[in-house]
C-alpha positions, 0 to 999 in steps of 0.5 A, a space after each residue: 965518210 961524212 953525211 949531213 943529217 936533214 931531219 931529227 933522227 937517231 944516230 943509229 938508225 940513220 947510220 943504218 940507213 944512210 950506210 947500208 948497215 944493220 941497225 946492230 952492225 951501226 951500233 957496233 960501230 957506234 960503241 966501237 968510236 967509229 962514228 962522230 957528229 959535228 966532230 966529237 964521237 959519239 958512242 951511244 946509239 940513241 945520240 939525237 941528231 939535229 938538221 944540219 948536224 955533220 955525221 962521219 963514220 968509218 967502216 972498218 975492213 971487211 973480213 973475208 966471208 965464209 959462204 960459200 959459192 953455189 952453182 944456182 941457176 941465175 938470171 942476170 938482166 944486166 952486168 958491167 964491171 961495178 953493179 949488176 940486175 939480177 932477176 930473184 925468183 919466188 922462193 929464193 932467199 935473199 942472203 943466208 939466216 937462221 934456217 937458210 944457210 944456203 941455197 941463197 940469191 948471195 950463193 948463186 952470185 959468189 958463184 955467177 959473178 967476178 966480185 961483190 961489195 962487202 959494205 953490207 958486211 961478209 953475211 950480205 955480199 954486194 946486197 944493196 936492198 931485199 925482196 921478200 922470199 916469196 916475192 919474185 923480180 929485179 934485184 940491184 947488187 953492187 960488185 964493188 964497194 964505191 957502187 954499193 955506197 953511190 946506189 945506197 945513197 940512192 935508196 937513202 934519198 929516194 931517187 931509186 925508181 920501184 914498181 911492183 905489181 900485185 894481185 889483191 884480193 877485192 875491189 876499191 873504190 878508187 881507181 888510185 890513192 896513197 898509204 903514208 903510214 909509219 912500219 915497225 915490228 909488230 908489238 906482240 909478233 916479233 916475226 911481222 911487221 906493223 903500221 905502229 906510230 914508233 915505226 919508220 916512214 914508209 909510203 906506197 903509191 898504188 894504182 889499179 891496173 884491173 879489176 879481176 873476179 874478186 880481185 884486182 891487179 895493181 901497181 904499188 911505186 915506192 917511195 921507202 922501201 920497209 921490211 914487207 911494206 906493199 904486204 902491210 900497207 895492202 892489208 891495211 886498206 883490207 885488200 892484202 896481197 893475194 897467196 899472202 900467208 902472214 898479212 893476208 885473209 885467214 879464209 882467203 877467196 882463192 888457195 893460192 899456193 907458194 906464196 904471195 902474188 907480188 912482182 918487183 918488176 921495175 927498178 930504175 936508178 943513176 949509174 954510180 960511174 956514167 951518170 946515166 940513168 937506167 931502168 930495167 923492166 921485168 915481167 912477173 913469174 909463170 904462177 904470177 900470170 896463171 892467177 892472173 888468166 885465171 881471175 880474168 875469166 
């Protein structure tokens, strides 16, 4: 496949994110002389890219995977025979890690659904994007591997249309605004995520949809979808997400159990076949919606 670079960028990073691969999966393909530029392989993954330069890179064929399907209840939103919407429950992890090998989105939908892409390699069947453990709402999964490229490109160019919906702690001055601040690893805390100038671009448009005893009810649109994006941007206006155990207030107003209050209730985009766009709208959780009865009174 053959992209075109439109800003100065990292060949690793850009494969990663123009593909659908792990940065590491990029770098493999790097070393292995599967990717050129401008048509000469290039084999290290921190080759410069210029605007305009040609990038073409081959996935190799995927090996078979070895999770295994798991009868968990499921909640599709929507399916036809290349994608489906899929509602994630708080609580539920994506795809199988370190410390949860099963019991995952990805082993409920080896078992609900007929075929998944493999473009995001055998550990991420048909995964075309994440929502954080604890975060609830509408997942996009592609079950063949022409729709996971065309939803990917999608992300890449950031037509894919999500909302979330928040409860955060306190009150803001106004009523809506904007956070364009780059996201990275946390320079001591491998395991969270930081606004670091070496981090990646990432922006969050926010609005406030009520205000609450103590809190607010928000609406977060985003335009680049960062590892806990909404969670650290939030954080950083000193309104983290309510029930957030990484970001949030160490004496946080409320005991929030299980997890921050954080919905991903819309996701919108161009079907890969028809052309027609489609948007689909979720509401929050049952706890979602006790703390949100509760703060209003």
């Amino acid at each position: 496949m053959e992209l075109v670079s439109d800003k100065i960028a990292r060949l690793d990073i850009f494969i990663s994110e123009n593909a659908s691969v792990s940065r590491s999966r990029a770098e493999t393909l790097i070393k292995r002389g599967m990717v050129s530029v401008n048509d000469v392989v290039r084999a290290k993954a921190g080759y410069e890219l210029k605007p305009g330069d040609r990038v073409a890179y081959t996935l190799p064929a995927p090996e078979p995977t070895d999770i295994l399907p798991q009868d968990i209840p499921l909640k599709i939103v929507y399916e036809d025979e290349c994608l489906a919407v899929v509602y994630k429950p708080s609580g539920m992890v994506v795809h199988p890690a370190p410390g949860n090998p099963d019991g995952t989105m990805v082993n409920a939908l080896l078992s609900a659904l007929n075929s998944l892409s493999l473009v995001g390699g055998v550990e991420r069947p048909g995964i075309v994007h994440r929502i954080d453990r604890d975060t609830s709402g509408l997942l996009l999964v592609a079950k063949n591997d022409a729709a996971h490229r065309s939803l990917s490109e999608q992300i890449a160019a950031h037509s894919v249309e999500r909302i979330y919906k928040a409860i955060v702690c306190g009150h803001f001055r106004e009523s809506e605004g904007q956070v364009d601040a780059p996201i990275g690893r946390h320079p001591t805390d491998r395991k969270k995520m930081a606004i670091v100038q070496s981090g990646r671009p990432a922006l969050t448009n926010w609005r406030v949809l009520e205000e609450l005893k103590g809190a607010s009810l928000i609406e977060c649109r985003l335009t680049t979808g960062r590892t806990h994006q909404i969670r650290v941007h939030m954080a950083s206006l000193n309104h983290p997400v309510l029930g957030d155990p990484v970001y949030g207030f160490k004496k946080p107003p409320y005991a929030v159990e299980g997890g921050q209050l954080l919905h991903a209730g819309v996701i919108g985009f161009v079907h890969p076949v028809t052309g027609e766009r489609m948007r689909f709208e979720a509401e929050p959780e049952p706890r979602f919606a006790f703390w949100l009865q509760k703060l209003r009174q």
